[in-house]
C-alpha positions as CSV (number, residue, x, y, z in Angstrom):
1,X,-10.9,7.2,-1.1
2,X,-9.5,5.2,-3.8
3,X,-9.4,8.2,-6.0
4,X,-7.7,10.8,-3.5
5,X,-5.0,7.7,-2.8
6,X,-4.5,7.5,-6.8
7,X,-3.8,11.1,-7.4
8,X,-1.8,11.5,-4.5
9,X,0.8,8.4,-5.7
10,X,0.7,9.8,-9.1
11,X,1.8,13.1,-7.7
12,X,4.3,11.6,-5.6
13,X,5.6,9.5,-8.3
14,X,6.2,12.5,-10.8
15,X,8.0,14.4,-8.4
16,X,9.8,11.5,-8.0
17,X,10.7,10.9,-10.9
18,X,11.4,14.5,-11.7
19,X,14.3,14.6,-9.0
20,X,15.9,11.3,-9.9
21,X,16.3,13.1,-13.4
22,X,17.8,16.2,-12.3
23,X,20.4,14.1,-9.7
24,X,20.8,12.0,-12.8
25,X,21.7,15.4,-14.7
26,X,24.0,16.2,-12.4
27,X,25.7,13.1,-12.2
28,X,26.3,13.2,-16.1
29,X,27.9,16.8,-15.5
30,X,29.9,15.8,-13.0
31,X,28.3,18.0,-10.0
32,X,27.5,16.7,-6.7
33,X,23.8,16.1,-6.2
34,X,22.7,17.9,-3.0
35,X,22.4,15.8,0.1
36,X,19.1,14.0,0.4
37,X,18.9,12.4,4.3
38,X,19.7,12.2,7.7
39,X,23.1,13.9,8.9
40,X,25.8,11.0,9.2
41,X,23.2,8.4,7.4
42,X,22.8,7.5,3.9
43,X,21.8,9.5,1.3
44,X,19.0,9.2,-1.1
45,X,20.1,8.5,-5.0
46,X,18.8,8.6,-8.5
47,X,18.0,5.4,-8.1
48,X,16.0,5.1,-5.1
49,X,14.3,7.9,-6.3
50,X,13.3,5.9,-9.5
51,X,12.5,2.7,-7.3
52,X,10.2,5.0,-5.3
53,X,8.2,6.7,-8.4
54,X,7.8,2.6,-9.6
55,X,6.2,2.4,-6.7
56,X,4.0,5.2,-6.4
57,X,2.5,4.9,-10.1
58,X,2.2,1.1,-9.7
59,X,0.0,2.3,-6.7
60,X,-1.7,4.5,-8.9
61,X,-2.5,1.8,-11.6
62,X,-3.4,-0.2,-8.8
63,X,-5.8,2.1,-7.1
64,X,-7.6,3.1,-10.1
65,X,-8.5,-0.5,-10.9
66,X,-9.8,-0.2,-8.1
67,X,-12.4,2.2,-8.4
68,X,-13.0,1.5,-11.6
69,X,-14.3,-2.2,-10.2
70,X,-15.9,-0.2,-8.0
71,X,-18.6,1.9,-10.6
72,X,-19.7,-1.1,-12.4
73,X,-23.3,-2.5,-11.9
């Protein structure tokens, strides 16, 4: 279990942090990310994007401790 939850965060965390970089892009080029949220709510930015992927590989480090305690004898 601890392995499925430790790829899945990793993979959550790139694409993540893959789309905080490309918002951050277009922030430096001075184009309008696209709209990331509810309709009349906030919208998600770069930098909750990078607060999220933090998250998600810190979950990963976490979870592969894990099962690495897990195989000793």
């Amino acid at each position: 279990m601890e392995k499925q939850l430790s790829t899945i965060a990793y993979w959550l965390g790139l694409i993540c942090t893959v789309l905080g970089l490309i918002f951050r892009t277009y922030l430096l080029f001075g184009i309008n990310p696209p709209y990331l949220g509810a309709t009349g709510g906030i919208a998600i930015s770069s930098a909750s994007l990078f607060h999220g992927a933090g998250v998600f590989f810190l979950l990963t480090i976490a979870s592969w401790c894990q099962t690495a305690k897990s195989w000793r004898p």
